[in-house]
PDB file of N, CA, C and O in Angstrom:
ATOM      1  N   UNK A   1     134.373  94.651  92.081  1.00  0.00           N
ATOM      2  CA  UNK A   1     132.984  94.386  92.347  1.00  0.00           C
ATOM      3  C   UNK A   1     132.389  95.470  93.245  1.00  0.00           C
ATOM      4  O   UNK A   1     131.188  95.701  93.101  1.00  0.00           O
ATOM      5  N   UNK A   2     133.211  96.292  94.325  1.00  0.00           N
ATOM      6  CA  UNK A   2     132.973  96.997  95.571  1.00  0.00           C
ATOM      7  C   UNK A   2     132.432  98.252  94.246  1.00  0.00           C
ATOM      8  O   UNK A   2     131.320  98.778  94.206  1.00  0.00           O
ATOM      9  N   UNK A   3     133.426  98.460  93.397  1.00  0.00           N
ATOM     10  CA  UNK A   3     133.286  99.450  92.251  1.00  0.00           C
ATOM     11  C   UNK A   3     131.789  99.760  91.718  1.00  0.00           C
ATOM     12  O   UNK A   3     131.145 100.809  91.698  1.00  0.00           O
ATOM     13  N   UNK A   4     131.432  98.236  91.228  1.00  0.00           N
ATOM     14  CA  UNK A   4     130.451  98.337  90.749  1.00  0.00           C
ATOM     15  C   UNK A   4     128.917  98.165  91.658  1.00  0.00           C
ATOM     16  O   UNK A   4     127.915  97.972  90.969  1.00  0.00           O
ATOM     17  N   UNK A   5     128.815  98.208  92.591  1.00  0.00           N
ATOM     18  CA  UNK A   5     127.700  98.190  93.781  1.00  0.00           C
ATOM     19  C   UNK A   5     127.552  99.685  94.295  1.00  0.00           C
ATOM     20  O   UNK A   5     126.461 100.202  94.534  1.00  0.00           O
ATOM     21  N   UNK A   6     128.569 100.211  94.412  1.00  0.00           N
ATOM     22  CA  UNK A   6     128.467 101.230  94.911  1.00  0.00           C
ATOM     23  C   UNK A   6     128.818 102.822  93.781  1.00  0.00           C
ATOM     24  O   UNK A   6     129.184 103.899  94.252  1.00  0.00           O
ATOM     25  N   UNK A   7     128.586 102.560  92.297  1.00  0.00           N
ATOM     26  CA  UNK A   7     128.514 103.247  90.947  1.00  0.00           C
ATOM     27  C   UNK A   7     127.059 104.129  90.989  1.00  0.00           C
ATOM     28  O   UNK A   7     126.022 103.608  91.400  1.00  0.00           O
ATOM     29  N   UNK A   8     127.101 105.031  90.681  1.00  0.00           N
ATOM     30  CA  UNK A   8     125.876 106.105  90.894  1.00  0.00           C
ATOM     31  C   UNK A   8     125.849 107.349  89.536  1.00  0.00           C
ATOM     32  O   UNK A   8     126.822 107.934  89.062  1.00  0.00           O
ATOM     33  N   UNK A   9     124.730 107.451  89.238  1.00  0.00           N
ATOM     34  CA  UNK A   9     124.692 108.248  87.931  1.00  0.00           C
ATOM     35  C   UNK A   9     124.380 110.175  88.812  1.00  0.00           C
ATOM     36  O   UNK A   9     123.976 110.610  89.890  1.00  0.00           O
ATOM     37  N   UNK A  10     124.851 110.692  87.583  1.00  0.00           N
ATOM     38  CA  UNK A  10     125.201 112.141  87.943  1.00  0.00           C
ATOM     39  C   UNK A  10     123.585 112.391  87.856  1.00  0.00           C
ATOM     40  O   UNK A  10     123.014 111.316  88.041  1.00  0.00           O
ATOM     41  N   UNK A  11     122.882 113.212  87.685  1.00  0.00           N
ATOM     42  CA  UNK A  11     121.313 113.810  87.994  1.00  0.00           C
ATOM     43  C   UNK A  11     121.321 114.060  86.521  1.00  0.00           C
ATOM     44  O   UNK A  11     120.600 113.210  85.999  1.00  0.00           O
ATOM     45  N   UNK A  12     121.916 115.004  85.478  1.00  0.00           N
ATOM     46  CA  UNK A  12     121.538 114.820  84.322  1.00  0.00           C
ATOM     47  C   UNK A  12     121.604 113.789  82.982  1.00  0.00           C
ATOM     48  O   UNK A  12     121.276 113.957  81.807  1.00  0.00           O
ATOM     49  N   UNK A  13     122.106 112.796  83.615  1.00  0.00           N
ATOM     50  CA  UNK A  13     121.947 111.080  83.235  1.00  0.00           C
ATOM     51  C   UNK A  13     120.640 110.671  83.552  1.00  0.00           C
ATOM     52  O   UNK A  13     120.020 109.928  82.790  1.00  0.00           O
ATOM     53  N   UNK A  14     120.333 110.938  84.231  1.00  0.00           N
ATOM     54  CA  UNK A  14     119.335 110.257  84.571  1.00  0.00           C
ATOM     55  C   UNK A  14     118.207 111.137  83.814  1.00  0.00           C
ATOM     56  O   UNK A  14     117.749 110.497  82.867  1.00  0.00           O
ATOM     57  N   UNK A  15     117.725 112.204  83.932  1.00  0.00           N
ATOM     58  CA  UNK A  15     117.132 113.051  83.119  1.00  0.00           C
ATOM     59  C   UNK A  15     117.249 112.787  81.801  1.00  0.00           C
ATOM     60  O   UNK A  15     116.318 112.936  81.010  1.00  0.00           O
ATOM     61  N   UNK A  16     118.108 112.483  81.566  1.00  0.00           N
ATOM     62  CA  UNK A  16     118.808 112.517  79.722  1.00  0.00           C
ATOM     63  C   UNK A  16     118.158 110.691  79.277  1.00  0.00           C
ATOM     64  O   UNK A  16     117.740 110.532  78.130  1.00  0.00           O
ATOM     65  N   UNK A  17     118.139 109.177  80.498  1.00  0.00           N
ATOM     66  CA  UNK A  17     117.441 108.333  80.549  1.00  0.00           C
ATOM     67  C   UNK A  17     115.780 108.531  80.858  1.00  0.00           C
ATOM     68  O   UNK A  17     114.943 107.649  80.664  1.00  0.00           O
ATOM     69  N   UNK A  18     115.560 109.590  81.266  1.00  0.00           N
ATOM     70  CA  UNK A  18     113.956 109.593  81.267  1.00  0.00           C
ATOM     71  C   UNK A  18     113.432 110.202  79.987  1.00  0.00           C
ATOM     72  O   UNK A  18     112.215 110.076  79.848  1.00  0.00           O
ATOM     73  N   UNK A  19     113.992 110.752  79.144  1.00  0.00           N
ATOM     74  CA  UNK A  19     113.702 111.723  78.146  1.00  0.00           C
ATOM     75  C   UNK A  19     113.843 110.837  77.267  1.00  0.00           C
ATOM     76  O   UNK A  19     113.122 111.284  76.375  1.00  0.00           O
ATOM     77  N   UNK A  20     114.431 109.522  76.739  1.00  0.00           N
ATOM     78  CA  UNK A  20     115.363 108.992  76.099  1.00  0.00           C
ATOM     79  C   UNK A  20     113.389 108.052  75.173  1.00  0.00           C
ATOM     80  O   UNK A  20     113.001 107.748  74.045  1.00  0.00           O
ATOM     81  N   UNK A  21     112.939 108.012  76.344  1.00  0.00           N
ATOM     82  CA  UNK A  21     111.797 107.106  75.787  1.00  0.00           C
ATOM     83  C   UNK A  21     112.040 105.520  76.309  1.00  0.00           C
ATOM     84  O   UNK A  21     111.160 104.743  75.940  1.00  0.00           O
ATOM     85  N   UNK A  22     112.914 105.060  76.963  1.00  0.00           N
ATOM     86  CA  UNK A  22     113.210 103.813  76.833  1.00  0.00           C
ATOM     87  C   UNK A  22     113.187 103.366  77.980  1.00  0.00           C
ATOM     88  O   UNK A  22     114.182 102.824  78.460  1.00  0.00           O
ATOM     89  N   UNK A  23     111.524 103.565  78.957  1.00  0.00           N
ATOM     90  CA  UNK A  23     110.326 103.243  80.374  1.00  0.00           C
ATOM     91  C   UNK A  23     109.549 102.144  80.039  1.00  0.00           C
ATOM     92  O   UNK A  23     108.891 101.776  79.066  1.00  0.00           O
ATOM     93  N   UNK A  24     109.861 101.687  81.275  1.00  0.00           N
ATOM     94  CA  UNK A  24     108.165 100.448  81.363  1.00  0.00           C
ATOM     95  C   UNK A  24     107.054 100.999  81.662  1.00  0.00           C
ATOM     96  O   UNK A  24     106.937 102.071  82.256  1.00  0.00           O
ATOM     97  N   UNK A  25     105.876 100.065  81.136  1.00  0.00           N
ATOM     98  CA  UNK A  25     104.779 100.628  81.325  1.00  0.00           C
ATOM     99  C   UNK A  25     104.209 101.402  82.265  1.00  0.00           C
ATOM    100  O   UNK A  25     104.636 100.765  83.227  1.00  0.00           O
ATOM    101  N   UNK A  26     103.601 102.246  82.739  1.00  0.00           N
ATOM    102  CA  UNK A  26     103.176 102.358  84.333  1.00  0.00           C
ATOM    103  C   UNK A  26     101.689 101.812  84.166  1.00  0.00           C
ATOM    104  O   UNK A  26     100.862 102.723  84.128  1.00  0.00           O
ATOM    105  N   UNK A  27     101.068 100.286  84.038  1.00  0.00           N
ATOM    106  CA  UNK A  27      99.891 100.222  83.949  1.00  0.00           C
ATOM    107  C   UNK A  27      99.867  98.976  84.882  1.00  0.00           C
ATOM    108  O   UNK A  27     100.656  98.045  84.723  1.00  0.00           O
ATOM    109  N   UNK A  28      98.723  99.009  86.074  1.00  0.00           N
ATOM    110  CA  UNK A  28      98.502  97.460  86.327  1.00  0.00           C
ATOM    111  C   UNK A  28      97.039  97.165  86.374  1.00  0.00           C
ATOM    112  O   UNK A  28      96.269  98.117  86.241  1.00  0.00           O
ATOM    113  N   UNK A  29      96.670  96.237  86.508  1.00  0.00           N
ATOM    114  CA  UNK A  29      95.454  95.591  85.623  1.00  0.00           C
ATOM    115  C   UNK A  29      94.320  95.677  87.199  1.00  0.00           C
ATOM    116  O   UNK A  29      94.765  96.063  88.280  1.00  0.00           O
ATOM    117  N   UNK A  30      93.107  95.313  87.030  1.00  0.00           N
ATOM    118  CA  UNK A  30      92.145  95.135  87.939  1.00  0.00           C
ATOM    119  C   UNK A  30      92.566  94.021  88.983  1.00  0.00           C
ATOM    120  O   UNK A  30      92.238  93.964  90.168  1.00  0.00           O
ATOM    121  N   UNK A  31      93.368  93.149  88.267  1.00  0.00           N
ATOM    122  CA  UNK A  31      93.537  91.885  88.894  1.00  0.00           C
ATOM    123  C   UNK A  31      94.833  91.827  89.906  1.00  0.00           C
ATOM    124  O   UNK A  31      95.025  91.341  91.020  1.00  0.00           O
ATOM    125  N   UNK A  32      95.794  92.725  88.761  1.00  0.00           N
ATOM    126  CA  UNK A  32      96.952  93.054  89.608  1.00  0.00           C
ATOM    127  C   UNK A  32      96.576  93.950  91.143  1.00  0.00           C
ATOM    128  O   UNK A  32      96.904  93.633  92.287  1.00  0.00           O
ATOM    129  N   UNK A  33      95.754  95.190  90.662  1.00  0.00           N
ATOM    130  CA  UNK A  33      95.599  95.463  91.733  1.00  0.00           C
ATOM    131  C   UNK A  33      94.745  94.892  92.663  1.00  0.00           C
ATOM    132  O   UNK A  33      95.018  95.267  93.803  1.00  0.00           O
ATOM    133  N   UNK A  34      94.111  94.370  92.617  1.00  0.00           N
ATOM    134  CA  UNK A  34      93.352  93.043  93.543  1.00  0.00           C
ATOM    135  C   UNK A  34      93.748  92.264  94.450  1.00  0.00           C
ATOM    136  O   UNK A  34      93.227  91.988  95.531  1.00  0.00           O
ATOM    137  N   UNK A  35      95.275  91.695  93.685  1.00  0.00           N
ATOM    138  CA  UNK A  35      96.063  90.554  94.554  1.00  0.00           C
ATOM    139  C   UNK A  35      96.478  91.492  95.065  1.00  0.00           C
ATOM    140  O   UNK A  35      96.680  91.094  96.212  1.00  0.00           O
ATOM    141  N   UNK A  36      96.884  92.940  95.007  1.00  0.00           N
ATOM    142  CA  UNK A  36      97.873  93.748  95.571  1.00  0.00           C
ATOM    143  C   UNK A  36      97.187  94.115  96.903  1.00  0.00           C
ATOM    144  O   UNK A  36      97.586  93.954  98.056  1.00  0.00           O
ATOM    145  N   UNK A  37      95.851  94.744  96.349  1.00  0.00           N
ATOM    146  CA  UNK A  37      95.103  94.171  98.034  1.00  0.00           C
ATOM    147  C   UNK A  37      95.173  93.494  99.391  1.00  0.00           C
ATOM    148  O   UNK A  37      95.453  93.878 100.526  1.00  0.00           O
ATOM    149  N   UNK A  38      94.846  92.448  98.895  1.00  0.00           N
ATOM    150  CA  UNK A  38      94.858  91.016  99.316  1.00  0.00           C
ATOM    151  C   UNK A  38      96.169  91.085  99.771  1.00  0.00           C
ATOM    152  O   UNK A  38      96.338  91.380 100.954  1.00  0.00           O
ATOM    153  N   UNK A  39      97.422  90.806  98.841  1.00  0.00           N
ATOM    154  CA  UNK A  39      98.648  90.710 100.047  1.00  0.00           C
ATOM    155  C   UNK A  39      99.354  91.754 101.003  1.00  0.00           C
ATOM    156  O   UNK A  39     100.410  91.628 101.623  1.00  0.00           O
ATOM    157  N   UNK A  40      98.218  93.132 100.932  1.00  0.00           N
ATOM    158  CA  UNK A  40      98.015  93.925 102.286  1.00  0.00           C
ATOM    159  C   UNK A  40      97.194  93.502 103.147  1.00  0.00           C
ATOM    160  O   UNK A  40      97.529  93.381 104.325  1.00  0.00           O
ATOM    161  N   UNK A  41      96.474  93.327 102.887  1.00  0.00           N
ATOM    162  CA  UNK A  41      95.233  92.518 103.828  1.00  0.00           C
ATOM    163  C   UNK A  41      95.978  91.352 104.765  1.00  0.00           C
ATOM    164  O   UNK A  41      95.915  91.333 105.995  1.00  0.00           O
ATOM    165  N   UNK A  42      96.662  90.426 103.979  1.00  0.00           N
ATOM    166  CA  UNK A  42      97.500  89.285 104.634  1.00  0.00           C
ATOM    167  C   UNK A  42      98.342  89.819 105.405  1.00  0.00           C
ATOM    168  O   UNK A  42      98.362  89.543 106.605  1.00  0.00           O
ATOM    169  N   UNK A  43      99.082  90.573 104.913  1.00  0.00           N
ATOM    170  CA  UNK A  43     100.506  91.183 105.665  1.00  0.00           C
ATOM    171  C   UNK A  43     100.064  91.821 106.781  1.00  0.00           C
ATOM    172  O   UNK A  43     100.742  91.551 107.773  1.00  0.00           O
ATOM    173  N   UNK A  44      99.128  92.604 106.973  1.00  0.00           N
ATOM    174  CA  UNK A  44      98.568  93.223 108.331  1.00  0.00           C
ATOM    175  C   UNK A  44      98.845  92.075 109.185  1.00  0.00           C
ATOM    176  O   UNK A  44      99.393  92.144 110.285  1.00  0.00           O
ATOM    177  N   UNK A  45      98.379  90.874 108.537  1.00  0.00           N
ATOM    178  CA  UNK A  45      98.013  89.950 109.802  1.00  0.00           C
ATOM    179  C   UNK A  45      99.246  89.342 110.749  1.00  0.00           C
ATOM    180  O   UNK A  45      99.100  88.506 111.641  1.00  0.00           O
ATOM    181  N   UNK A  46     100.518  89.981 110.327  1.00  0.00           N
ATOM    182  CA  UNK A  46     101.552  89.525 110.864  1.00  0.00           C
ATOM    183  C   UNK A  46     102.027  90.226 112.221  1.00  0.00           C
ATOM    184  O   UNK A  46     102.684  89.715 113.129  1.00  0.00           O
ATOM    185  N   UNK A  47     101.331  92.038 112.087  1.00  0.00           N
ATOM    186  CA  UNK A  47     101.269  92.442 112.961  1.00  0.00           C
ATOM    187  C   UNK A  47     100.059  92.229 114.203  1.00  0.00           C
ATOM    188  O   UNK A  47     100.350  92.699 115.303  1.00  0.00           O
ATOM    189  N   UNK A  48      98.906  91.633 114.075  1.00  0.00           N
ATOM    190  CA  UNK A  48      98.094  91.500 114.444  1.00  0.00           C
ATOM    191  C   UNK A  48      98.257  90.047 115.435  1.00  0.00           C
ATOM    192  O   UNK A  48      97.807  89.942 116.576  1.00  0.00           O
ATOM    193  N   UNK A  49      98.762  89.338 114.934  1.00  0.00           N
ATOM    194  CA  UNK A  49      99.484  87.913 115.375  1.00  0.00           C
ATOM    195  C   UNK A  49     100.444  88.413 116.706  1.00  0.00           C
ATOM    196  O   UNK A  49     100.339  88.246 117.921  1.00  0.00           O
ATOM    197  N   UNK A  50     101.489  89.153 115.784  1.00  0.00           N
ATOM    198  CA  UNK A  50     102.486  89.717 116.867  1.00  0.00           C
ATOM    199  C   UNK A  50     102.073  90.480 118.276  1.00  0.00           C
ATOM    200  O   UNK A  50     102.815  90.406 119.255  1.00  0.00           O
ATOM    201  N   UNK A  51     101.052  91.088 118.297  1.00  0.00           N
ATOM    202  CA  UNK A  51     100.273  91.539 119.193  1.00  0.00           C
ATOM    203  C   UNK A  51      99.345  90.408 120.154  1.00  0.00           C
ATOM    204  O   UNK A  51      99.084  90.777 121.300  1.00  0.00           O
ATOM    205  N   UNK A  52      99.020  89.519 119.860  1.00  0.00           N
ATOM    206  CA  UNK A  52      98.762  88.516 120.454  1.00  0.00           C
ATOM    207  C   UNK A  52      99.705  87.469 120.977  1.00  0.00           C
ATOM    208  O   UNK A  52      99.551  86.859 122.035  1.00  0.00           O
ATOM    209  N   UNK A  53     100.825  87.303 120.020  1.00  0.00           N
ATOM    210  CA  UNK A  53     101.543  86.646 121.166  1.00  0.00           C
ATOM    211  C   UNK A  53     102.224  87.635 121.938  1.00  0.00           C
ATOM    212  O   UNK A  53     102.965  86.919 122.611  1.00  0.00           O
ATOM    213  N   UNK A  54     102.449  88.757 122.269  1.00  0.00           N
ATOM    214  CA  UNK A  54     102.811  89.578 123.063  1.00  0.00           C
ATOM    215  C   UNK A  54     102.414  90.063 124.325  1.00  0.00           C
ATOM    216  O   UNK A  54     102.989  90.449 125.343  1.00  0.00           O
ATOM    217  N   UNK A  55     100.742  89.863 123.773  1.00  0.00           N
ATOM    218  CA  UNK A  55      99.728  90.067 125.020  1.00  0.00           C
ATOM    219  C   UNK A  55      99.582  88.733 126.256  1.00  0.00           C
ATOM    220  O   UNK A  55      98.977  88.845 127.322  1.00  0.00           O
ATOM    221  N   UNK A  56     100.379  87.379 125.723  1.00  0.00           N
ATOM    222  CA  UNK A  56     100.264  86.180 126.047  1.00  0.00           C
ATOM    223  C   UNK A  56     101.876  85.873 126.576  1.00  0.00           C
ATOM    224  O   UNK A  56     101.974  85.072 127.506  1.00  0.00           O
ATOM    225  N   UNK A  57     102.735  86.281 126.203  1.00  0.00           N
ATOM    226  CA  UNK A  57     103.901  85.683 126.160  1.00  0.00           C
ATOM    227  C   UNK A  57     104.865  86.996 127.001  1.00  0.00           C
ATOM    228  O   UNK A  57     105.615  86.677 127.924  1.00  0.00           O
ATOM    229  N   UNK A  58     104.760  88.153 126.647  1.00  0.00           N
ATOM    230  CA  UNK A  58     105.553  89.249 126.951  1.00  0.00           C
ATOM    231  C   UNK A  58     105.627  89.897 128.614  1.00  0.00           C
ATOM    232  O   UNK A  58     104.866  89.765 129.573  1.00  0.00           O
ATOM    233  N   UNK A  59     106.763  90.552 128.450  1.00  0.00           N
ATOM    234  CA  UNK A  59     106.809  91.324 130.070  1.00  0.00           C
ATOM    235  C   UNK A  59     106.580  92.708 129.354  1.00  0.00           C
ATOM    236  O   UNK A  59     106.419  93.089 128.195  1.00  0.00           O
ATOM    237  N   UNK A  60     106.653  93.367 130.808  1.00  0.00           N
ATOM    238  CA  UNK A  60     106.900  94.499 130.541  1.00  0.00           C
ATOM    239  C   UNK A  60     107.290  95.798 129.661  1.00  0.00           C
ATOM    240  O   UNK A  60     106.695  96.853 129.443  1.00  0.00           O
ATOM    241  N   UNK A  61     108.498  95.299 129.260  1.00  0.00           N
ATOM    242  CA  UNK A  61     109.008  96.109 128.123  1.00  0.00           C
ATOM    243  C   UNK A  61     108.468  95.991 127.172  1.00  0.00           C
ATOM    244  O   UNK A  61     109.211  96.452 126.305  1.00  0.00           O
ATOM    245  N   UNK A  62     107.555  95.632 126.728  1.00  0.00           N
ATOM    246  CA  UNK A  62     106.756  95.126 125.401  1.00  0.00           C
ATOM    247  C   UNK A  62     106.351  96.912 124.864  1.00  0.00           C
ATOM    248  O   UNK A  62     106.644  97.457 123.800  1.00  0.00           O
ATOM    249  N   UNK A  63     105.907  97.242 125.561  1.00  0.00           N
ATOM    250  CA  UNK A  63     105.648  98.935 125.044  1.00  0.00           C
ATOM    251  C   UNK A  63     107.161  99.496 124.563  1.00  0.00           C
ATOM    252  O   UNK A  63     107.538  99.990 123.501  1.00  0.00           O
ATOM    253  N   UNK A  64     107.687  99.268 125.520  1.00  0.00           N
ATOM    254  CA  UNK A  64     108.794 100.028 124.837  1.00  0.00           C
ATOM    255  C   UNK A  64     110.328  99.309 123.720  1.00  0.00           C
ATOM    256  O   UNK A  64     111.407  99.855 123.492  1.00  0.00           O
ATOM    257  N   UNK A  65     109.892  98.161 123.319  1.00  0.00           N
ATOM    258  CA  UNK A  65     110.585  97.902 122.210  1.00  0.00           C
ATOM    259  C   UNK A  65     109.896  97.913 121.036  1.00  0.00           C
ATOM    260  O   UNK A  65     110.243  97.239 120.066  1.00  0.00           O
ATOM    261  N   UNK A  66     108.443  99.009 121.060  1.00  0.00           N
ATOM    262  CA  UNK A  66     107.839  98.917 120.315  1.00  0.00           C
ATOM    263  C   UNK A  66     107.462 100.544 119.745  1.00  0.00           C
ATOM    264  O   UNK A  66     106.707 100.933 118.855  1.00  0.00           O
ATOM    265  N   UNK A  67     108.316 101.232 120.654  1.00  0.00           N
ATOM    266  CA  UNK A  67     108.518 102.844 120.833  1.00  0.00           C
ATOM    267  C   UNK A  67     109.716 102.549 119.872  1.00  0.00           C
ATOM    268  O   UNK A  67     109.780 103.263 118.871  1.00  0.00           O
ATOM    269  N   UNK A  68     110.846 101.417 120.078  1.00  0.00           N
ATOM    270  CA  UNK A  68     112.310 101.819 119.971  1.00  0.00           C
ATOM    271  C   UNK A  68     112.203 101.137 117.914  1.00  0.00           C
ATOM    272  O   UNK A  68     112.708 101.642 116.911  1.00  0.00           O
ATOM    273  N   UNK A  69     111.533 100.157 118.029  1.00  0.00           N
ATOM    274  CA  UNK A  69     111.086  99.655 116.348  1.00  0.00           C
ATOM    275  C   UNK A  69     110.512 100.866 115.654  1.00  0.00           C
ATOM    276  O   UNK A  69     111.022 101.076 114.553  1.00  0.00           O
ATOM    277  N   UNK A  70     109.586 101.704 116.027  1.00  0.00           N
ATOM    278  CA  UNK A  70     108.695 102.821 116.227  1.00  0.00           C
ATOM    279  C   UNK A  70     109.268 104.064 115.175  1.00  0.00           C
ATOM    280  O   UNK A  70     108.872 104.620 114.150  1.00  0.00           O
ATOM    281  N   UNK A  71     110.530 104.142 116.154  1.00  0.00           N
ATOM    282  CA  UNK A  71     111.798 105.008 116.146  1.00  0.00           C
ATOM    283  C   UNK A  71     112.218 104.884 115.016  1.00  0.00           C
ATOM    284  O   UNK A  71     111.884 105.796 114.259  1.00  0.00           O
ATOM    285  N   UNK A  72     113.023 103.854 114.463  1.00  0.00           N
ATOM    286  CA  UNK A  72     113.577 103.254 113.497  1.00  0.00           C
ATOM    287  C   UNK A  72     112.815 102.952 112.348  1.00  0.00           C
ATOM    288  O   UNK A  72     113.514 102.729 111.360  1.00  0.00           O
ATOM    289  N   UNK A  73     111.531 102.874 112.166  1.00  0.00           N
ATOM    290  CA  UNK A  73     110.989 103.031 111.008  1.00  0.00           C
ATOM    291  C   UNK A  73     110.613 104.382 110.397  1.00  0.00           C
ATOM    292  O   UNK A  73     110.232 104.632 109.253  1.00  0.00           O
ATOM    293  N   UNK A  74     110.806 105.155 111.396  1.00  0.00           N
ATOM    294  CA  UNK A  74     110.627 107.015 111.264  1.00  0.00           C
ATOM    295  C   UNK A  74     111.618 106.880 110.901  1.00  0.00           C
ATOM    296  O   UNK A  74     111.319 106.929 109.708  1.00  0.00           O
ATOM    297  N   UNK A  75     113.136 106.670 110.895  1.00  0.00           N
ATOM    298  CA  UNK A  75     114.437 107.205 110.625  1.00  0.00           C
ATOM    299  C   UNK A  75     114.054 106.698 109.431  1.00  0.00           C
ATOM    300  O   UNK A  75     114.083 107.557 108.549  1.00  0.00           O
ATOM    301  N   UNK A  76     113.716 105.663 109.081  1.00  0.00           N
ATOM    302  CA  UNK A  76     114.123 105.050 107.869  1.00  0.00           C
ATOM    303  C   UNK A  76     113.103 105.400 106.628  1.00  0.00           C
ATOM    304  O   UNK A  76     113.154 104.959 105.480  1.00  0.00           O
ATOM    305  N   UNK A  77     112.391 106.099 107.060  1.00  0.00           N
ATOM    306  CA  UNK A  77     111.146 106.395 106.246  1.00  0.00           C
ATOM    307  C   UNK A  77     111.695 107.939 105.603  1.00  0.00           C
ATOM    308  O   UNK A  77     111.609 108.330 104.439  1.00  0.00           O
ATOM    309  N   UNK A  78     112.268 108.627 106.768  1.00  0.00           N
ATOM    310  CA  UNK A  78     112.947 110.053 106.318  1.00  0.00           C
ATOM    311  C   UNK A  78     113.486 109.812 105.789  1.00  0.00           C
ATOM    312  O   UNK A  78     113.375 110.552 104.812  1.00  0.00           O
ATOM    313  N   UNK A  79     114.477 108.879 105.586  1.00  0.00           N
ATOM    314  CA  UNK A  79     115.938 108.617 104.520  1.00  0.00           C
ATOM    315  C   UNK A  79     115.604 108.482 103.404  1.00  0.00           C
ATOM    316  O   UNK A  79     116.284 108.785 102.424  1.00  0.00           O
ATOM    317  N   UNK A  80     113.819 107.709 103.393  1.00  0.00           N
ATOM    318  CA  UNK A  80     112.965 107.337 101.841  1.00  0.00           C
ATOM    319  C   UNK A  80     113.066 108.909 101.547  1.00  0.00           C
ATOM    320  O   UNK A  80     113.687 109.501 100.663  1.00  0.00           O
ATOM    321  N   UNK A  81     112.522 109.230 102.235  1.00  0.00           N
ATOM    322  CA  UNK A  81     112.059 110.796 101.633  1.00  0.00           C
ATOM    323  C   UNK A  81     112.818 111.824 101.137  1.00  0.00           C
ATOM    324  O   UNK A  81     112.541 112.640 100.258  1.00  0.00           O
ATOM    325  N   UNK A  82     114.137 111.648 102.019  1.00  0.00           N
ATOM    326  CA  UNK A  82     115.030 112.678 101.552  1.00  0.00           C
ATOM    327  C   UNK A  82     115.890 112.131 100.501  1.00  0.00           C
ATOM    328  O   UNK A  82     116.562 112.709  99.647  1.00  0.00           O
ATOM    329  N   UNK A  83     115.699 110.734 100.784  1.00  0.00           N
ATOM    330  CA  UNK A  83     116.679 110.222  98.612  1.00  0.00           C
ATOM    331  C   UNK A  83     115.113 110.754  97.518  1.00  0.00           C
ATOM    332  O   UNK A  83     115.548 110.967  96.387  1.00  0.00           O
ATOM    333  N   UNK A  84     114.287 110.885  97.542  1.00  0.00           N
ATOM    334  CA  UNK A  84     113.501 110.992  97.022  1.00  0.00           C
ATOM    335  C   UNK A  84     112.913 112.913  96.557  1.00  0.00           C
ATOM    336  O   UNK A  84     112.295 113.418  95.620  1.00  0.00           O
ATOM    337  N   UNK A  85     113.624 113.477  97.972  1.00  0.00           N
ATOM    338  CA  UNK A  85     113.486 114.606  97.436  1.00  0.00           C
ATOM    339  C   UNK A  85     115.032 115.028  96.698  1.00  0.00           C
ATOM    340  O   UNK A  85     115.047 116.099  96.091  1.00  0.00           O
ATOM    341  N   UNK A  86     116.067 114.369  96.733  1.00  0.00           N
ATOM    342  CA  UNK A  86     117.171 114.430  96.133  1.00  0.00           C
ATOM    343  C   UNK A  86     117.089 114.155  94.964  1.00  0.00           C
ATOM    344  O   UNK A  86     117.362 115.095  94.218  1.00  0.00           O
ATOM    345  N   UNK A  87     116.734 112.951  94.350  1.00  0.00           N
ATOM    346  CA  UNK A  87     116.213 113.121  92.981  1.00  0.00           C
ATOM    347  C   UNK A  87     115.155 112.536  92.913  1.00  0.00           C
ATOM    348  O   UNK A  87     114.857 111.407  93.304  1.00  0.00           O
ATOM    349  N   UNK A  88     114.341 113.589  92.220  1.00  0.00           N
ATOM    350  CA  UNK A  88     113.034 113.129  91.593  1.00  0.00           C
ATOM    351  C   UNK A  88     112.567 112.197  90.238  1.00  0.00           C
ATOM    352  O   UNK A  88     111.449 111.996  89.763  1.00  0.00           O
ATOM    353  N   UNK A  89     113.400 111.903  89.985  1.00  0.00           N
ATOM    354  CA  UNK A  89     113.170 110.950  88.224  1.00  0.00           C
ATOM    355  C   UNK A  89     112.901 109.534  88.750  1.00  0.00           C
ATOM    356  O   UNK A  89     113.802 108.844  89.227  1.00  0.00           O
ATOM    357  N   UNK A  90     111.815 109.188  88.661  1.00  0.00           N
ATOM    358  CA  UNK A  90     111.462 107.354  89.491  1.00  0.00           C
ATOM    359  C   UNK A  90     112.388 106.339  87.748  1.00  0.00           C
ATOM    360  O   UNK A  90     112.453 105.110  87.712  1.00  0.00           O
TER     361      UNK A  90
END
């Protein structure tokens, strides 16, 4: 099972699957993108919440476990980027 989770295609497999013809659509509708909106719009509000009970509830360190989350979404955003500049075939 460890085998199969951690199985990875060579770069011209994958090329040779994009060429092949056999992709989903890339289309989404007015509506799709609408709700897609909307559940950005919502999701903000979780940070916005979080900031209020923080301003109510928190000490001190509140700035800086928010430098150190901060941190960690930069690392993790580079890692997007650099699997992404590693291979390019979505």
């Amino acid at each position: 099972m460890a085998r199969q989770l951690l199985a990875t295609k060579s770069i011209a497999e994958l090329h040779e699957q994009e060429s092949s013809g056999n992709q989903l659509r890339r289309a989404l509708t007015a509506t799709q993108l609408t709700l897609l909106g909307i559940g950005g719009i919502i999701g903000t509000g979780i940070f916005v919440l979080t900031g209020v009970a923080a301003a109510t509830n928190a000490g001190p360190a509140l700035p800086l476990s928010f430098i150190v989350a901060g941190l960690g979404c930069t690392f993790a955003g580079l890692c997007y980027a650099e699997f992404a500049a590693m291979i390019p075939v979505s």
